[in-house]
N, C-alpha and C positions, 0 to 999 in steps of 0.2 A: 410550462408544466412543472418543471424543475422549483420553481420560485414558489409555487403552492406549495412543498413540502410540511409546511408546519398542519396547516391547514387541514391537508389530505390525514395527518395521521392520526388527528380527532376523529376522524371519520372509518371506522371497520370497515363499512358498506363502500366508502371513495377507496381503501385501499383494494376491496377484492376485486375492485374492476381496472385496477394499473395493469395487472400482467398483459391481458388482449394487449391493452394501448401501445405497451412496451414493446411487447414483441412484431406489432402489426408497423410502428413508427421507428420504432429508436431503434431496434436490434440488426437490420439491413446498414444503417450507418457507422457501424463498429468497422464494417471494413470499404467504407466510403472513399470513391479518390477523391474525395475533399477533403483535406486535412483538420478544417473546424468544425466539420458534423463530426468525422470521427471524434477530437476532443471531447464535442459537447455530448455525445452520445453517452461517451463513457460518465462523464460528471455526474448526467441523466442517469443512468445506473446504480452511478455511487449514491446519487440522493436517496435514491427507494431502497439500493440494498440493503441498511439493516434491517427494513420491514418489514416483521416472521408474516404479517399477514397480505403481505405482496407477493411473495411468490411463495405457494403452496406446493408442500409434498404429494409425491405420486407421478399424477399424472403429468403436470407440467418442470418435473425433473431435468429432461432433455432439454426443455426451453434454456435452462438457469446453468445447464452444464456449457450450451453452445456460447451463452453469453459468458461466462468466467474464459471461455476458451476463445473468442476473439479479444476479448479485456487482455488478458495474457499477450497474445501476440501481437499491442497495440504498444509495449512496453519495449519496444524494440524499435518500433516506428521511426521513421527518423528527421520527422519534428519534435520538438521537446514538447513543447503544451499535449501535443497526444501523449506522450509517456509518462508525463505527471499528472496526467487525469486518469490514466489507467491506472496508476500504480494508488494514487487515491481512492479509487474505486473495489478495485482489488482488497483494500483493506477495509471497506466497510461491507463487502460481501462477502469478507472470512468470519460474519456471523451467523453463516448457514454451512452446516457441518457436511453439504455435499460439497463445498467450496474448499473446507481443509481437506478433504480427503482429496478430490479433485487435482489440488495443485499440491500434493506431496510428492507425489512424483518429481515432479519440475524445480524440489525446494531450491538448488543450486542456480541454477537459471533466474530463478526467482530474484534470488540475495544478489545475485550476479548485477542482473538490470537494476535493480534500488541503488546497487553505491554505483551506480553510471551513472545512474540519472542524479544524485547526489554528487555529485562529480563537476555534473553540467549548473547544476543550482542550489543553492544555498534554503531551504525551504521548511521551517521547522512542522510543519505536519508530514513530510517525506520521513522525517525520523521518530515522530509519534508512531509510523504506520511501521516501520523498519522495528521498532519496540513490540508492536502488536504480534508482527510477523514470530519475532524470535520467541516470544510468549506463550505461541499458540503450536510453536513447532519445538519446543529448545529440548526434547529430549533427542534431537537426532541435527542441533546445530553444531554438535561438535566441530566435525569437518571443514565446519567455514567460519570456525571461532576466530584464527587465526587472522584469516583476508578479513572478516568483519572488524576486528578490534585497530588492524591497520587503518581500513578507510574512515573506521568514525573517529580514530584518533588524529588524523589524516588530513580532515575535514574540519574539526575541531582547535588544531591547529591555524588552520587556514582561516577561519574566521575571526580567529584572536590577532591574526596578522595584519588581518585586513582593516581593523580601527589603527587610525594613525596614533601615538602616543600623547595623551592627552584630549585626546576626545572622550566624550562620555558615551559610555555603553548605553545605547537605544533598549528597549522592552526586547524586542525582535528578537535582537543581538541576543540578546543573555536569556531570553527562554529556548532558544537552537543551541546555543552551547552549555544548556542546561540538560535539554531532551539528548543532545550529543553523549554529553557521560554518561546518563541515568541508563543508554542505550547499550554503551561499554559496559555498565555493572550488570546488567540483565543477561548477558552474554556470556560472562564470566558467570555468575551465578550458576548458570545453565550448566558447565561441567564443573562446578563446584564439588572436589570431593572424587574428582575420577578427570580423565584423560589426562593422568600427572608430565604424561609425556610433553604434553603442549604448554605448562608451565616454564618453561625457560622461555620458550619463544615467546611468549606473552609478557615476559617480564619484561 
């Protein structure tokens, strides 16, 4: 189903019939004791969730609040492949604005699991989405300016370490330690002008 995505989003008519499917098939495997429906579930998610016209406001609100809130605590899971597909998913269904609102509360938790799971894997759309995150939240990233500019500097590091001297930088390579700083200025950015307090430490 996932694989049709291009497919389905010429079609208005193919997407207003995803939600039933989703929630009748894919939404019970978010919290599956199988580890790969979980994964796949969430992926399944992430593929449909930017699609304004897959899940519709109103009535089916609760559906897309219960699915952002098993996606959430699959990001903790403790296989990796489930927590990088949630966290994947996570960032292409923060383009429904019950989904920012939803997971403000949680922002710390949030940032918390991303440089874990950055931690565990080296994954330049982990940090495309870690940029999305701070983007959509950065007037209240203050507080985790500091732990964020450690781990993507952190990280960034650790991947410049990791080519042996004299090898050539692969595409991979140098677009994640690209998305890596582009991530650090978007963060600074964000209290650009104010919390002068957290200037030393950042320097």
């Amino acid at each position: 189903m996932g694989t049709l995505k291009d497919n389905i989003e010429r079609s208005a008519e193919l997407q207003a019939s995803l939600e039933p499917l989703l929630q009748q098939y894919a939404f019970m495997e978010l919290s599956s004791t199988n580890p790969i429906m979980r994964a796949r579930a969430c992926w399944l998610y992430g593929q449909f969730g930017s699609m304004k016209n897959c899940f519709k406001s109103g009535v089916n609100d609760e559906h897309l609040r219960h699915v952002i809130n098993g996606i959430f605590d699959n990001l903790s899971h403790s296989d990796l492949p489930v927590r990088v597909e949630a966290a994947m998913a996570l960032q292409l269904l923060l383009e429904h604005p019950i989904a920012i609102e939803f997971l403000r509360p949680g922002l710390g938790t949030l940032l918390t699991c991303f440089l874990k799971i950055m931690d565990d894997i080296d994954f330049d759309q982990l940090v495309t989405a870690l940029q999305q995150i701070v983007d959509i939240y950065q007037e209240e990233i203050a507080p985790y300016a500091i732990s964020l500019c450690q781990k993507l500097g952190d990280a960034y590091i650790r991947l410049i370490n990791s080519k042996a001297i004299g090898d050539e930088e692969d595409s991979e390579t140098s677009l994640t330690a690209t998305g890596l700083m582009t991530a650090i200025t978007r963060v600074l950015k964000s209290i650009s002008g104010s919390y002068k307090e957290l200037y030393p430490t950042l320097e």
